[in-house]
N, C-alpha and C positions, 0 to 999 in steps of 0.2 A: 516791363519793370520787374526786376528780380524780388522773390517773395522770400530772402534767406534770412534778411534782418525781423522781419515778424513771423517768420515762423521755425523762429531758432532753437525757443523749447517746445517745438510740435514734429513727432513722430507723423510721416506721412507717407499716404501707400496710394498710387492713381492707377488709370488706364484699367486695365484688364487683370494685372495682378491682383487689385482692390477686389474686382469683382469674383474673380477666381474664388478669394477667400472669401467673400461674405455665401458663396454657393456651398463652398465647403462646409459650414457655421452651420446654414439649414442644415444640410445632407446627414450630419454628424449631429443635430438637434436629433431630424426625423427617425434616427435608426432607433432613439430612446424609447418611441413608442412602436416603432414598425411591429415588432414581433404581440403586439394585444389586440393587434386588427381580428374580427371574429370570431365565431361560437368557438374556433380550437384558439383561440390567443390565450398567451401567456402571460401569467402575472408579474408584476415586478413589487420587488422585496424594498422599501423607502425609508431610511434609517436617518433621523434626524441628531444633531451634534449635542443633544441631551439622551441619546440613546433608545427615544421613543422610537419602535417599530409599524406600519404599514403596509399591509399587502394589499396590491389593489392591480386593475389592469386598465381603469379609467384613465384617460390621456390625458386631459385636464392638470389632475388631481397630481398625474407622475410630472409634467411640465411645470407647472406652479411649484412643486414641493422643488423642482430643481433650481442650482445657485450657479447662474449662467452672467460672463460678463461680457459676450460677444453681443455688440448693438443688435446684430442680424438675429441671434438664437433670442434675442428680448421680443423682439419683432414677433416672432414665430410663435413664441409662447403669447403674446400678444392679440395674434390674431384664432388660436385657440381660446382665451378665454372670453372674445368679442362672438366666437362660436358657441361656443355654452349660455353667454349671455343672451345671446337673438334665439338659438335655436333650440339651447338645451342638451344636444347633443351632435353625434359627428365632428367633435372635436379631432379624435386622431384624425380621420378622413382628411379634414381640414391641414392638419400639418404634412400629411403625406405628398397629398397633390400638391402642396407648393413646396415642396420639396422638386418632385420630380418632374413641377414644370421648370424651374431654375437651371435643373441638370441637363433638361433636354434644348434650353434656351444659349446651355452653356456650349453644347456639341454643335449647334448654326454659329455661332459666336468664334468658336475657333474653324471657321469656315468662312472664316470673312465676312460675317454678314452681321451689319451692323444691330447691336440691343434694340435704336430706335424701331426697326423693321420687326422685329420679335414682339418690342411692344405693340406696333399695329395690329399684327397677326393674330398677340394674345387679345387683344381688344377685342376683336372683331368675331371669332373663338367666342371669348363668352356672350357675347350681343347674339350670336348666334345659340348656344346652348339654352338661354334663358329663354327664348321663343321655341324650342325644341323640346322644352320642359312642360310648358303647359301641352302639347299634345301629347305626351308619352302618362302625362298624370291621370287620376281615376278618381270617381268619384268614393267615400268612406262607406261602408255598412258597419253596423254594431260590431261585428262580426270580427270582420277587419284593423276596428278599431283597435280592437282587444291584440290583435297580432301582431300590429306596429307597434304596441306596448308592447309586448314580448319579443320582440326582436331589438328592442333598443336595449337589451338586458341577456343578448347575446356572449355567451365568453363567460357570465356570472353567475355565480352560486350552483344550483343544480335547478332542473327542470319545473320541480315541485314550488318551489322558491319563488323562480321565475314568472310564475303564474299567479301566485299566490300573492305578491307586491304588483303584479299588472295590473291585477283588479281591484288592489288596493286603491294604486295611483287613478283608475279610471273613478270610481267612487269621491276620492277627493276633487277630481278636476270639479266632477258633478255638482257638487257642493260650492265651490269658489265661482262655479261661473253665472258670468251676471249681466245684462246688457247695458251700453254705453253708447248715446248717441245713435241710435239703431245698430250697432254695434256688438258683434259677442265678443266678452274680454273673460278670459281666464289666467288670472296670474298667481302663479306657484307659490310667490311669498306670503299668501295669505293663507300656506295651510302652517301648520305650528308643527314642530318635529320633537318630540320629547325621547327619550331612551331610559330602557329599564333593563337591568342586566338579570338573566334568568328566564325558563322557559324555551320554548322553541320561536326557530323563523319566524313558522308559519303564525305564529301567535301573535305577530303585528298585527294593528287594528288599527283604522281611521274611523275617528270621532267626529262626528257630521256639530261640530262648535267651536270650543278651546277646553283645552287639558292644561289645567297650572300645578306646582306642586305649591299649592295654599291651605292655610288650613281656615274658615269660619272664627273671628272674634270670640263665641261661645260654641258647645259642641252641647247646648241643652235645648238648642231648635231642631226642627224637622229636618231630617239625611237631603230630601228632596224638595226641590220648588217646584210646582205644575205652573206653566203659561202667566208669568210677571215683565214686572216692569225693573227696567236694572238705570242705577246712576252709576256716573262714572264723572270725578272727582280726577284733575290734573292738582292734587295739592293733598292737604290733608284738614282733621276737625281736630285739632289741637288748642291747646293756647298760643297764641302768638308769642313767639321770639324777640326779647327788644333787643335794641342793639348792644352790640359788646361795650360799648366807653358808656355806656348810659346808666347813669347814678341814683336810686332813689332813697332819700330821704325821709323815715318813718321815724313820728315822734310820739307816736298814738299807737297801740298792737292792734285799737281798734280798727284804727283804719287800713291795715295790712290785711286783715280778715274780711274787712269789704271788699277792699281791691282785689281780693283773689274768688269772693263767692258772685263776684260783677261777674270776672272773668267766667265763671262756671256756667255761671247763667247766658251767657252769649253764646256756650257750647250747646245749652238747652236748647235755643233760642232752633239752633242750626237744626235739631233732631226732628224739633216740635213741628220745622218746614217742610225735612225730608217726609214726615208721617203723612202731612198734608198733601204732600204729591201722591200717596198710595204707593210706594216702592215696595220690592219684594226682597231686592241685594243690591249694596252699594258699594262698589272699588274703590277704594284711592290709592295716588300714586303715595303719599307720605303717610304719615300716622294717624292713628286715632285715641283719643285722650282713653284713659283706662278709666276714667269715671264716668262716660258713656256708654259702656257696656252692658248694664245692666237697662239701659235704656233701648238699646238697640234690640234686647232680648223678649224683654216687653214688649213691643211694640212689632217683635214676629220678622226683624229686619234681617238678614244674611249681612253681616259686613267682612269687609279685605279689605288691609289695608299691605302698604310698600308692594304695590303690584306696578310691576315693570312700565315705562311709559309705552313702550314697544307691544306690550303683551295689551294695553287700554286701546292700541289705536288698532289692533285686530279687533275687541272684543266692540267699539264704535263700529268697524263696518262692518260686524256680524248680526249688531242687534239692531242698526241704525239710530245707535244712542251718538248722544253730541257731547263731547267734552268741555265741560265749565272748568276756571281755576279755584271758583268759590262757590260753596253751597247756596250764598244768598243770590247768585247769580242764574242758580237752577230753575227752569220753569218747564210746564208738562211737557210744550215740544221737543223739551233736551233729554226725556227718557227713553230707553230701548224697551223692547223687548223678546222674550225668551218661551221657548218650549219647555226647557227642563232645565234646574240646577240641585247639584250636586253633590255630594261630596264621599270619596271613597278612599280604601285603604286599601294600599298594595305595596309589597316589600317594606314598611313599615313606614311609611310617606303618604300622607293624606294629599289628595287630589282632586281640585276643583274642577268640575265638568260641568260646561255650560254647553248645553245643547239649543243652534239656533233653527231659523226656518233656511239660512243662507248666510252667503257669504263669509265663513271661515268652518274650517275644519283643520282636524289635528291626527300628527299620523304617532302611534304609538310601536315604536321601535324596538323588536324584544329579541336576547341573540343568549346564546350558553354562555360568552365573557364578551367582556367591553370590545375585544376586536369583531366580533360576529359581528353584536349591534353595529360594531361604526360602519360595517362591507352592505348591514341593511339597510341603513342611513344613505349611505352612496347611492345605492342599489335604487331604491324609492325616488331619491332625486331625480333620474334619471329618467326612471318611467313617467314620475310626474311630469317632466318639461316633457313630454313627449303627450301623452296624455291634452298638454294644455295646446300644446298646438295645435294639436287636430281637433278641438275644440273650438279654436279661433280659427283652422283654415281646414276646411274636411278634405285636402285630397291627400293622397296617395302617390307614390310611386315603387316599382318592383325594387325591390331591394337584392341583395346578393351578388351587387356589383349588374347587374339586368341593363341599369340605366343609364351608369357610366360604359360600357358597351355599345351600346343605343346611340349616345351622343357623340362614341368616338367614329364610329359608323356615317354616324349623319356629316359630323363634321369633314371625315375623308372627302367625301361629295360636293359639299360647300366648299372645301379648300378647288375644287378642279375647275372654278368661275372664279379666281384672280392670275391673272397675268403674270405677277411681278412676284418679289422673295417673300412676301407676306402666305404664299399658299404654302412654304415648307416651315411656316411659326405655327400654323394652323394645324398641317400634318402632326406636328411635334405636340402642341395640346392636345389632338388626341389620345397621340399613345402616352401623356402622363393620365388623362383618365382610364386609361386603363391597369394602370397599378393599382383602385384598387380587385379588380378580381384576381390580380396577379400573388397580391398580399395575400388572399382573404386563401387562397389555392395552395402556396409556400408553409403559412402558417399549422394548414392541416397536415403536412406533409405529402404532398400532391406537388407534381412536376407543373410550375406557374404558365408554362407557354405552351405546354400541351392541354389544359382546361381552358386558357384562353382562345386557342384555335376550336376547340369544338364547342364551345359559346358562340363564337361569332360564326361560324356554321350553321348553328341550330338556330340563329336567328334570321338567317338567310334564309332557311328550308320555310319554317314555320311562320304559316301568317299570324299576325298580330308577334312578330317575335321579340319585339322587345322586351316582353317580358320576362323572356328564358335566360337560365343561370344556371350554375354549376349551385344544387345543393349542399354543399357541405357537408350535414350532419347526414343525409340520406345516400349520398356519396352518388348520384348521378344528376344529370341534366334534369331539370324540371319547370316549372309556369309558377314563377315566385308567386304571383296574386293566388294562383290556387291552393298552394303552398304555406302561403299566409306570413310571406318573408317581405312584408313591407316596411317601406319609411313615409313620414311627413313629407311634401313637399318641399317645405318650407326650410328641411334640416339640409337637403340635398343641394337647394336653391343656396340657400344660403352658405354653404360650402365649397360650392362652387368657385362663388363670388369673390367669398373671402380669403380663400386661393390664389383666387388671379389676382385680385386687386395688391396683395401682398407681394408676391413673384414680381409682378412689376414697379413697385415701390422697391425691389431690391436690385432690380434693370439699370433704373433712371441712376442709382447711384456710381460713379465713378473714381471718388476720391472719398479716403480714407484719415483722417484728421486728427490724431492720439495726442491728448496735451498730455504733458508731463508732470508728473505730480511729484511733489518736493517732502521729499521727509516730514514728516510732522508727528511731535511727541505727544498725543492725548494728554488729556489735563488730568491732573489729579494724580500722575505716574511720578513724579519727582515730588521727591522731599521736602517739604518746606524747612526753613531755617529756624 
């Protein structure tokens, strides 16, 4: 049956042409970031169409901020932010290798050999890597840990910097992690990121609580609270709102002046309960009547009110306080509590600092102008997901490109026990893991296939050699673990995956389906009559 009458307004591209281009789409995606792979990568300059400027060399950050309308380059950007989501990091990694397993799936492909065979071979390729993974991994020491933080922070800032947000980020995971289920969970969004322009780098600091820019209802109580109990208020102690069409009828002034000293008195009512729980500071999301203030002052209470709902449900799992919508619904089990509260001035901004025993902290962001801060804002990120991984999974692997080496090694091997066309799809995922020490070698300005040849030499010679790599910054061969050039497991693993699984999601496609889009004049553009 011919498909010309329905798909008369649809642009259409099949076979091999289709896929030609959607390899192209990657290829020409991945060169955006190619050149920010490693400690020598290069920044890229990110200029938005309100003229706000960006320097950064995060791959993430440069693919997001790009305005890509190829289905394929969406994909790719895609499976970069499913990488920073799982892993945190190894984002470019991630767009690289599925780049260049595409390219190398595209040179069997014009060899006659069918995508489906590719997809086998890539399959089978990473089934095989992921078991090759757990024995090249290691177990974490303190030590280490701190170096896998500072190697995820590779390419950025200077050395001082580097170290100095490493142990920031480690300090925070510290604070966020908690057990679940017999489980250890460490999740990033619970530390809080504030920014303050002025000062040096190194003058970031994480705050083992929450950092708000709030100020105390009165400034005639104590700077500090030692060891209290905190409410936290989804609402506010105001007067109630009636509604907008509702009418009343006063024929008496006397009775206006009742009706409003009821109303006062049920604000009482609310203070006289909070007093009775023994609180030391109480948040709310909405207001607080301004004729309670003197009430709260007396009675030695810290109050905040219009605090973020966002900002209530860290300072709940910090203090393991419970959120009520109403006061009269508070009871002792719905209180937190706290080590320290706060209140200080800095740049001319008062700052609530709630210091707990766990579960939240706050990382204070300090740069000479707004762009510093936002590179140490990046920067921190970074190390934190890094940080929080190795928290929730302590291994290790050599980094410097060591393991992608290792795997392409192993995999040559495993390709030579299949028979059939699937052992030269296998051949071919190895050599795209090997871009990246070919990248990591380019970028420094080093000849890519002569470091690559004496890597995979040195790992021949030397036992235990998988973990030998071209250093980089020390400009010869070395034992990345001694070196202290590791990554997570988990960043590796999971780039792998998300690699291949992408590459072949871009295989299976063969037909290309463009609707046509028909003029259309935005509203509001023509004149009315």
């Amino acid at each position: 049956m011919s498909d010309v009458s329905f798909l008369k307004e649809t642009s259409r591209t099949a076979g091999r042409d289709a896929l030609r281009k959607n390899i192209n789409a990657a290829i020409a995606l991945s060169s955006a970031v190619r050149s920010t792979l490693g400690p020598s990568g290069q920044d890229k300059l990110l200029l938005d169409d309100q003229g706000r400027t960006m320097v950064t060399n995060d791959g993430v950050t440069i693919l997001e901020s790009a305005r890509v309308e190829h289905p394929i380059a969406k994909m790719l950007i895609q499976t970069s932010s499913t990488q920073d989501y799982i892993a945190r990091d190894g984002t470019t990694s991630a767009v690289l290798l599925t780049a260049e397993l595409l390219q190398n799936a595209w040179r069997l492909i014009e060899q006659d050999i069918h995508p489906s065979v590719v997809i086998r071979g890539y399959a089978s390729a990473l089934k095989h890597c992921q078991t090759e993974l757990v024995g090249l991994a290691f177990d974490i020491t303190k030590e280490l840990m701190e170096k896998a933080t500072i190697t995820s922070l590779a390419g950025k800032t200077h050395k001082a910097v580097q170290h100095h947000i490493a142990h920031q980020a480690l300090l925070a995971s510290t604070a966020v992690k908690e057990s679940q289920a017999g489980e250890v969970k460490c999740d990033p969004t619970r530390v809080k990121v504030i920014t303050q322009t002025g000062g040096k780098m190194t003058d970031s600091e994480v705050v083992n609580g929450l950092v708000l820019p709030k100020k105390p209802l009165s400034p005639k109580l104590a700077k500090k609270v030692q060891n209290g109990a905190i409410a936290l208020i989804d609402g506010g102690i105001e007067h109630e709102s009636h509604g907008l069409d509702m009418k009343i009828q006063v024929d008496n002034i006397g009775v206006f002046e009742q009706f409003r000293k009821h109303d006062l008195q049920q604000l009482h009512e609310k203070v006289d309960a909070l007093i009775a729980l023994g609180i030391n500071v109480i948040a709310c999301r909405e207001g607080i009547d301004d004729a309670l203030h003197s009430r709260f002052v007396d009675a030695g209470i810290h109050a905040y009110r219009r605090v973020a709902r966002s900002d209530l449900d860290v300072l709940a799992r910090a203090t393991g306080a419970r959120l009520v919508h109403q006061v009269e619904d508070l009871t002792a089990s719905d209180l937190g509590q706290f080590s320290q509260s706060s209140s200080v001035q800095e740049g001319g901004v008062t700052h609530w600092i709630l210091e707990t025993s766990g579960g939240a902290a706050t990382f204070v962001a300090r740069g000479s102008t707004d762009d510093v801060v936002a590179e140490v804002e990046r920067c921190f990120a970074d190390a934190l997901g890094v940080a929080c991984q190795l928290v929730e999974e302590p291994s290790l692997v050599a980094g410097g490109g060591a393991t992608h080496v290792a795997l392409a090694r192993s995999l040559r091997r495993y390709a030579e026990t299949f028979s059939g066309r699937e052992q030269l799809a296998i051949d071919a995922y190895a050599d795209a893991l090997e871009v990246i020490p070919r990248i990591l070698a380019e970028n420094a300005g080093l000849d890519p296939l002569d470091i690559l040849l004496q890597v995979v030499a040195h790992q021949i010679e030397k036992e235990h050699g998988e973990v030998y790599a071209f250093d980089i910054e020390g400009k010869t061969l070395a034992n990345m673990k001694e070196a202290g050039i590791v990554e997570p497991l988990r960043i590796t693993r999971q780039a792998i995956a998300g690699s291949t699984q992408a590459a072949i999601s871009v295989l299976r496609i063969d037909d290309i389906l463009w609707a046509k889009q028909e003029a259309v004049i935005p509203e509001g553009i023509l004149d009315e009559d």
